[in-house]
N, C-alpha and C positions, 0 to 999 in steps of 0.2 A: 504494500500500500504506500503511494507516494504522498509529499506533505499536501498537494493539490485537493488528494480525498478528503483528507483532516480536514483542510480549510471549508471545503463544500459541507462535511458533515459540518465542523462547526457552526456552520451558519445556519444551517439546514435545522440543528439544535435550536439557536437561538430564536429561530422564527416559529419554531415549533410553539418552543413556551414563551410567545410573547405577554402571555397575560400577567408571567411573572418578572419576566426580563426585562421588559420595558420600562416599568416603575424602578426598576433599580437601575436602569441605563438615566431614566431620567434623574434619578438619585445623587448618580456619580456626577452627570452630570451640572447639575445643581451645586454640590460640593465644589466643583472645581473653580465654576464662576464665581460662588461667592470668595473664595479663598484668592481667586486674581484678584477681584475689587479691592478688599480688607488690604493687602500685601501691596496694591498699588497705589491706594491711599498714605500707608505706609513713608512711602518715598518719595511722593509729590513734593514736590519746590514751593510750591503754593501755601505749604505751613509754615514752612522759614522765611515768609514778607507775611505773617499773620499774627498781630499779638494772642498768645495762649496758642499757637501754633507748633512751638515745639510740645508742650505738656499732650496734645492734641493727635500729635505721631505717635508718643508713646505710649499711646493710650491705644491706639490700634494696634500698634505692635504687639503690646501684650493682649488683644482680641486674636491675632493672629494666631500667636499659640494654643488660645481658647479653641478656636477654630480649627485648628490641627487635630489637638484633642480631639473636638468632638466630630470630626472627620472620621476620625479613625474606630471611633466606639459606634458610629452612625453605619458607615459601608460593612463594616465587620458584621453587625447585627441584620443588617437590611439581607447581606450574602446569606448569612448561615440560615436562613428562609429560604432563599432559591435551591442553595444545595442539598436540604431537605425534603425539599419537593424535585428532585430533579434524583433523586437516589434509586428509584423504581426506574428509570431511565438506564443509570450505568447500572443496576444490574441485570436489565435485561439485556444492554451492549455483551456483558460476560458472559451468560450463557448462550447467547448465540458466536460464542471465542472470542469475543476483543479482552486481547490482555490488559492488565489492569497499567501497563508502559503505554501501551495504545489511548486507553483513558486519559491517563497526563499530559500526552500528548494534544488530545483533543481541547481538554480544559484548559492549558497553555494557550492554544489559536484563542480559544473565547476569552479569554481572560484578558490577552494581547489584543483580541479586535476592540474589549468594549475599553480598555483602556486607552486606546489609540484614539476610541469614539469620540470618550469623555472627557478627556486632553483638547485636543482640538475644536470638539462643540464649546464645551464651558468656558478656554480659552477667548475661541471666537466671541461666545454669546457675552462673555465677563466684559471684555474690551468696547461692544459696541454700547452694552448698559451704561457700561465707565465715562463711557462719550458724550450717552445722555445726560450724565450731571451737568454739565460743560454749564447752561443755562447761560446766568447773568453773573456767575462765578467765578474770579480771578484765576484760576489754578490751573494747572496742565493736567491735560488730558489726553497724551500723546499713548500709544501704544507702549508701556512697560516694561522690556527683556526681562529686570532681573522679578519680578511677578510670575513671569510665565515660567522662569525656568525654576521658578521659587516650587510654583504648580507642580511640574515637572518630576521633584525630585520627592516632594511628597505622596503624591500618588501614585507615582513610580513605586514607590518603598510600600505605600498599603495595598496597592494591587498586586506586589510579590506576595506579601504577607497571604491573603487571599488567597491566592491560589497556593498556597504551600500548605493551608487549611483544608481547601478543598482536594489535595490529591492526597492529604492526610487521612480525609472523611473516608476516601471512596477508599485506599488503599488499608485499612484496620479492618474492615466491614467483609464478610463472605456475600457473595451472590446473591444467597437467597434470605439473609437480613437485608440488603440492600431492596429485593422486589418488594418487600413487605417496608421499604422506608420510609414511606410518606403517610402511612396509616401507623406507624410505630411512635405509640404516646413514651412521654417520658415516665420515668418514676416517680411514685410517690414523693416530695421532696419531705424530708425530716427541716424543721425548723429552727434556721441558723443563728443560733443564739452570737456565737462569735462576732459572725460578720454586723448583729443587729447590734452588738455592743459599736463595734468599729464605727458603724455608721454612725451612730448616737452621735460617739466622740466625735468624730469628723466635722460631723456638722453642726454640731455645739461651737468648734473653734472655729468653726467660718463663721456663725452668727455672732460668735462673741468679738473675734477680729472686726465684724464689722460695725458691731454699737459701740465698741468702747478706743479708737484708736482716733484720737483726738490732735495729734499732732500732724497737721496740713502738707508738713514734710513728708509723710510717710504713707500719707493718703493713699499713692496713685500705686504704689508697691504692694502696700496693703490689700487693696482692693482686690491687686491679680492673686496674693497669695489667698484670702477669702473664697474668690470665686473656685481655685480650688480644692477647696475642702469643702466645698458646699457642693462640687461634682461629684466627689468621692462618696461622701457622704450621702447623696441623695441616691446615687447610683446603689450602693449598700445596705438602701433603708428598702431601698425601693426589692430588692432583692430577697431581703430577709424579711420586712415589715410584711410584705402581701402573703408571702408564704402565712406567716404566722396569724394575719387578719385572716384567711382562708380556712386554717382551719377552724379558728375560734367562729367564725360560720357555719364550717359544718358541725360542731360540737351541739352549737345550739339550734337542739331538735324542732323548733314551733318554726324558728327559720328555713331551715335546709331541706325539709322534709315538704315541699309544697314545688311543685313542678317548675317553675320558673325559676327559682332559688336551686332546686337540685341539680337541673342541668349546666347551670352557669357556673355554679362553684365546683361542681366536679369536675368537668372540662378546664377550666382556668387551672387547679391545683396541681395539673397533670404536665402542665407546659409552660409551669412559674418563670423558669430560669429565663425564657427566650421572651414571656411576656411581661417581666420584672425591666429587662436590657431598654426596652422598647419603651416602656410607660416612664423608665428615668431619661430615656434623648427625649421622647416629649415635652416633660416636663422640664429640663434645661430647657427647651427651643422653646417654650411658652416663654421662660424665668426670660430668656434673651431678648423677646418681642416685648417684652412689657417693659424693661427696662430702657429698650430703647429710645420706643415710643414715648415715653412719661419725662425723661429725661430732653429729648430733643424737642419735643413741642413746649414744654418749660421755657427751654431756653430761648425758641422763635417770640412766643407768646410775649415773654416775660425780658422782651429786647431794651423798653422804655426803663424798667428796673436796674439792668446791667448798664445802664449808660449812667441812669444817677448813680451809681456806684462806682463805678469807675472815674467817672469826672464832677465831682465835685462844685465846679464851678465853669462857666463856659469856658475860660480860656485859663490856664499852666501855660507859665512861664517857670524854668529851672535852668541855672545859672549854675555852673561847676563850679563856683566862688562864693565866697562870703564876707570879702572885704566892704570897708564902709565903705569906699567907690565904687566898687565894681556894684553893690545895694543902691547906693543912690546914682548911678548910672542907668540901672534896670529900671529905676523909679520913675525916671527920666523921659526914657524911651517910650514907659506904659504911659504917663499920662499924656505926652505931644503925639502920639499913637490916637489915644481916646481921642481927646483934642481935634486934631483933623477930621479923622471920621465921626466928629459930632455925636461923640455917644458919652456915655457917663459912666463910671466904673458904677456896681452895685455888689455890695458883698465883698469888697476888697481884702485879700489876707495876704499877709506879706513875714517872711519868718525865715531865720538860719537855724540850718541843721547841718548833724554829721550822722551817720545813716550806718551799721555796719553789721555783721555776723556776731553770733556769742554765743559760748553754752553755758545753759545751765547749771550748773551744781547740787541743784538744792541748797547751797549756804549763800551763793554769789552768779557772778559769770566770768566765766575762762575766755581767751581772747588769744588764739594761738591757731598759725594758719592748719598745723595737720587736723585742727575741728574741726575742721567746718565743713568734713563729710560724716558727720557725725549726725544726721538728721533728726535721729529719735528725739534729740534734747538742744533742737537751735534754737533759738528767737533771735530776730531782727530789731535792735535798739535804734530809737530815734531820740538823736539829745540834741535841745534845743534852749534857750538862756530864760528866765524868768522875765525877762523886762520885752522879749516876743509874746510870751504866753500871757503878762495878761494887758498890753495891748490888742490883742486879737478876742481874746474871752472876756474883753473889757472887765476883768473883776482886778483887784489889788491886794496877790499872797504876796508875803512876803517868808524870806526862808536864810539861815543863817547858812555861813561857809559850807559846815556840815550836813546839810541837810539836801534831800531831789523831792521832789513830785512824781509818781510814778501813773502815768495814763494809762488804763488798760482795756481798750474799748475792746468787747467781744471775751474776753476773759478775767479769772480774777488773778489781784493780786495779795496773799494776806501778810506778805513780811514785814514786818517791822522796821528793816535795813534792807539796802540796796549795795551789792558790794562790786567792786570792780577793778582791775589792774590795782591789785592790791590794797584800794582803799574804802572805807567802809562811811556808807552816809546813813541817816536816818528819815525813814520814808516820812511828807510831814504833807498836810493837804489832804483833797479829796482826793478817792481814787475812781475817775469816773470814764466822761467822754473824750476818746483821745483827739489830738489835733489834724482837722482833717489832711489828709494827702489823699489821694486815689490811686499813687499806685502801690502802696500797702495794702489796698484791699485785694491786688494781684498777687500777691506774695505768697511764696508755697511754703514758707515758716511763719508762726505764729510773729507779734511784731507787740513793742510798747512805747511809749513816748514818754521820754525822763525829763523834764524839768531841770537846768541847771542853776545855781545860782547866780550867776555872772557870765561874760564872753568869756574871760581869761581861761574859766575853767572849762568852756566849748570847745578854744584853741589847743587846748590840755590836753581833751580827750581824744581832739583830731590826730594830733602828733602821737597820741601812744598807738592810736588804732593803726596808722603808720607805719611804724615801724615792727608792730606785733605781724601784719600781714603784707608789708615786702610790695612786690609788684601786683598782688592782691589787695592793697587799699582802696579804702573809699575817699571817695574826694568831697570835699563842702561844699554843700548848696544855700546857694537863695531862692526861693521859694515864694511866686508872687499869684495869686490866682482872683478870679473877678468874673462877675457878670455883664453881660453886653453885647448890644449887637440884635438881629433881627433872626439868627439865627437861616438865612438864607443869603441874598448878595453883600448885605451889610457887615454881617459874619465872614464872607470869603475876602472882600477889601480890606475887613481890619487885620483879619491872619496876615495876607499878604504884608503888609503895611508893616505892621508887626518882626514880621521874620525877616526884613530887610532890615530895619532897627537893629535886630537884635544881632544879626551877620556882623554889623560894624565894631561890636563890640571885642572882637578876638580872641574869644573865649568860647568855650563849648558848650552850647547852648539848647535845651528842647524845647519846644513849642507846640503846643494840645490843643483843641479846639476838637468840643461835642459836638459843634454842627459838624465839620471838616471831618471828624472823623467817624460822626454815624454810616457811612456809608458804607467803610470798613469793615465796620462791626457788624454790618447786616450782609454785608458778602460774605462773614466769616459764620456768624451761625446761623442764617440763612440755608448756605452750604450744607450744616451741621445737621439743621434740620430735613433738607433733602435727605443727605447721607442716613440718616436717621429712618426716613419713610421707606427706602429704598432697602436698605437691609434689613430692617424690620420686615418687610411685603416678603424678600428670599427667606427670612425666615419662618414667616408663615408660611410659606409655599412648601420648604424645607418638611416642618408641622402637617400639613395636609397629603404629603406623600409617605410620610412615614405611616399615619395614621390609615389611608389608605390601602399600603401595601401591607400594614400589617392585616387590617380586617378580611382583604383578599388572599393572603395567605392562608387564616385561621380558618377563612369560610371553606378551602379547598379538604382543610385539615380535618374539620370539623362535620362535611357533607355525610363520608359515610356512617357518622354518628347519626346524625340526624333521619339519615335513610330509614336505619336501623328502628330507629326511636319511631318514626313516622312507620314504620311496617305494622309495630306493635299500638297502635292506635293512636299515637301523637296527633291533635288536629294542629293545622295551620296558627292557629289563633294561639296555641301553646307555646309555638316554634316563636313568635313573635314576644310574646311574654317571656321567656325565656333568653333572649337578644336582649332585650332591652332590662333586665335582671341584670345580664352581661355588662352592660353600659357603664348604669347605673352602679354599679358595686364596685368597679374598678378602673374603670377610662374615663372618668372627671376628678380622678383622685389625682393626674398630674397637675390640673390644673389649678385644685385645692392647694397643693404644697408650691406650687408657682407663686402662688398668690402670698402663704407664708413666708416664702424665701424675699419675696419685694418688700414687707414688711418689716421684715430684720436686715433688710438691705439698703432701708429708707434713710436714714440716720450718713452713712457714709457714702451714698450720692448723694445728699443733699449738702454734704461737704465738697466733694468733687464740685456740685455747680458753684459752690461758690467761689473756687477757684477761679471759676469762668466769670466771676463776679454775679451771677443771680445768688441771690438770698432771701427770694421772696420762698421763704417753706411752703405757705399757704397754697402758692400756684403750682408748686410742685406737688405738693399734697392732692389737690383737683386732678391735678393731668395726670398722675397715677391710680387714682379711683377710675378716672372715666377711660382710662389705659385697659385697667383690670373688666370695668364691665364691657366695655366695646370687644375686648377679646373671649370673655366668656359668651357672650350670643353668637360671635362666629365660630366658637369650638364647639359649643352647641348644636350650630347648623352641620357642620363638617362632618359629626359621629353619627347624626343623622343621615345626611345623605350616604356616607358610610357603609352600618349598621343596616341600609336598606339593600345597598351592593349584597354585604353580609346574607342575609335574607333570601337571596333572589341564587344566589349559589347552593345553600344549604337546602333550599326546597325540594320536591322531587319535582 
């Protein structure tokens, strides 16, 4: 027999069973495109000219992995369905002599065709999807390499895997277990205390990682190590919890003992392992949709919030200086600025700072550059002089040599002392609203505003932070910020106006503007929220093939049960009570624990967005109820139309 045969049987196989091949060609395929998107996303240039742009990559990047993962637990599980049903197949290949070498052979071409398929489709389909974000979006949308060959080497690696399972299958198995393979229930499973311990744990320290890790720095790290232990865990609850719900079902006789209850719990109890795999990627792929959705549309919604948060005032101005000319210079420029374009400052703040890294101690803060990878325990110090603070807060503290103010908007402070580069002050004032700046509200370390008593002691702290971090120093700023302007042409003259001004000055200068740069911001999560809808949609789509393929699988599994059942007087009307027992007892149960995992999830995204500077809770609170109901009525619809497929196979 030449490879030519192989290849025509292969195909010949694969059209055979398209009812089960197909869904899982469309499977692979699916996998693939979304894995180009995520990976191409990844690498786009368009987040490095995006504020929150790089936090933004790395945030897919580690989806990327997410997505590897559940790549791999996804095709693995969707396969070991085909080659269970395809077993009565290779053994009837053997007793008509095809050696079980011939078989490998054969599984090889299929494996290498639907691989080749699903490369190239999901490829193809990934890139023109990719193309379609393009919209009114700044970013490149160019064709990939390292995405595809990202693709490439990944599903290269799971479709070995694959197929080294499936000549595994066929080559343990005799002939004539293999004819009898598609009708061969599993065993009884005994209930796995172990793995139900594991999973406990597992996912106890993803929910706990994710209520209680409070430090901003460690957010985005946190998250990914969370998500997985909350895979492991779900995957192991889900495998041991159903076994163990199943049988305390059947135990309880007023229950299990009524036709619809008996047929669904006995059949489910018999095929846990393959239907535990399956109800834990649903339920991940639910936990993914909702989180997307709730989180992206937050952030579209809730665009007007992220701007007063980030800018404080129409127009920053920040001055790498803090000399009295180089202050009354900037003073200068802003009001003959105002001046021309006929507008009036409103809300005027104007203040010197020195801005820099520090940990922690618990007694003080250390100020030494190998810290400052030291994330767990950073905060961002802002010290600025007593005679700034309360001109701007118009009140009049007064505070001796010895003593700071410590601001600590967003958290507490309860020490009594404030210690630093060796020297110890005494906290004295209120400790309340800290002084605004907006771009501390970007900041991925917690942050505080110290009060000092004099300049002398500002210049002090600039020159220690100096020489404590080398070519790592912070440099001093002046700090001028104000409303004005019409926030459309009036707004774009005075910028203009403005950053001419401010060029002449010879110094390194930034210059802000919320009208000028809402646009920015709305290409930026705009984007966010497409990217949002759009792999949210492949993961529902993802959800509805799985849920699909499995109901179609179970229903082929489950037919000559139901023959049987239906010989011995089963009416139709049973068979359907019976399905829907089926549903009801365990295929809304991903969605239940989806909904729990967003609720112990809720807490550290709602830190995430505000990295991205929303902090409106409440909105985010909404877009994740109406996230959660919107998805429950189409999971709903799906196991229904489903359930009916179901149905329509098992009848006679």
């Amino acid at each position: 027999m030449n490879n030519l045969f192989y290849t025509r049987l292969a195909i010949q196989n694969l059209k055979k069973n398209s009812a089960v091949t197909v869904p899982y060609l469309l499977t692979c395929i699916g996998s693939v495109m979304m894995y180009y998107i995520i990976s191409s996303l990844t690498v786009n240039p368009g987040f490095a000219r995006m504020r929150g742009g790089g936090s933004m990559a790395f945030i897919l990047m580690l989806g990327c992995v997410v997505m590897a993962v559940f790549s791999v637990m996804f095709l693995i599980y969707t396969n070991s369905f085909l080659v269970k049903r395809r077993k009565q197949e290779f053994g009837l290949f053997q007793v008509l002599g095809m050696g079980k070498k011939h078989l490998a052979r054969i599984m090889a071409i299929e494996t290498l065709l639907t691989a080749a398929v699903s490369l190239v489709s999901g490829i193809l389909l990934g890139f023109l999807l990719y193309r379609l974000m393009k919209l009114d979006i700044s970013w490149d949308f160019s064709f990939v390499p390292e995405a595809a060959f990202a693709c490439v080497k990944l599903f290269g690696v799971i479709f070995l895997v694959i197929l080294f399972y499936n000549i595994w299958q066929v080559a343990k198995a005799r002939p004539v277990e293999m004819l009898a393979g598609k009708q061969a229930g599993e065993r009884e499973p005994k209930a796995p205390w172990l793995l139900a311990v594991l999973g406990v744990i597992s996912l106890a320290a993803g929910y706990w990682i994710a209520v209680s890790t409070e430090r901003t720095a460690m957010i985005i790290f946190a998250f990914f190590i969370a998500v997985l232990f909350v895979i492991a865990g779900t995957g192991l609850l889900f495998t041991a919890g159903s076994v163990t719900l199943l049988k305390l079902l059947k135990k309880n006789k007023g229950y299990y003992y009524q036709t619809r209850h008996f047929i669904s719990v006995s059949g489910m109890i018999y095929r846990m392992k393959q239907n535990a795999a399956g109800l834990s990627v649903i339920c991940l792929l639910s936990t993914a949709v909702l989180v997307m959705l709730s989180s992206t549309v937050s952030l579209y919604v809730g665009l007007d919030d992220v701007m007063r948060n980030r800018f404080k005032r129409d127009y920053v101005v920040t001055v790498y200086d803090y000399s009295d000319d180089t202050a009354a210079k900037t003073d200068g420029i802003v009001e003959s600025a105002l001046k021309d374009a006929g507008e009036t400052a409103k809300g005027l703040v104007s203040y010197r700072y020195v801005s820099f890294a520090a940990v922690d101690t618990g007694d003080g803060y250390e100020v030494r550059e190998e810290n400052l990878a030291d994330y767990n325990s950073l905060d961002y110090l802002f010290f600025m002089t007593l005679e700034d603070y309360n001109r701007i807060s118009g009140k009049n503290v007064s505070l001796r040599d010895d003593q700071v103010m410590v601001l600590a908007d967003g958290r507490r402070y309860d020490r009594d002392t404030f210690s630093i580069f060796g020297r110890r002050y005494d906290v004295a004032g209120l400790k309340g609203q800290t002084v605004e700046d907006g771009m501390d509200a970007m900041g991925s370390v917690g942050s505080l505003h110290i009060v000092l008593p004099n300049f002398s002691q500002l210049e002090e702290m600039e020159k220690k932070q100096a020489e404590a971090y080398g070519e790592a120093k912070s440099r001093p700023i002046y700090y001028v910020a104000f409303d004005a302007g019409d926030g459309k042409e009036g707004s774009a003259r005075l910028y203009k106006d403005l950053e001419e001004r401010l060029n002449g000055l010879g110094l390194t200068c930034r210059l802000e503007s919320a009208a000028m740069e809402r646009g920015s911001f709305f290409s930026l999560y705009g984007g966010l929220f497409f990217v949002g809808l759009f792999l949210g949609t492949l993961f529902v789509m993802a959800t509805v093939l799985i849920i699909y393929y499995k109901q179609i699988s179970e229903g082929y599994e489950d037919k000559k049960r139901f023959e049987i059942m239906q010989n011995v007087g089963l009416s139709a009307r049973e068979i359907k009570s019976a399905i829907r027992s089926q549903v009801l007892t365990m295929f809304f149960l991903p969605l239940v624990t989806a909904a729990v995992h967003i609720c112990f999830a809720f807490p550290m995204i709602a830190r995430l967005l505000a990295l991205l500077n929303l902090r409106n809770v409440g909105l985010f609170a909404v877009s994740t109820a109406g996230a959660v109901l919107l998805f429950a009525v189409f999971y709903g619809v799906i196991y229904g139309v489903t359930s009916k497929k179901y149905y329509e196979i098992v009848k006679r």
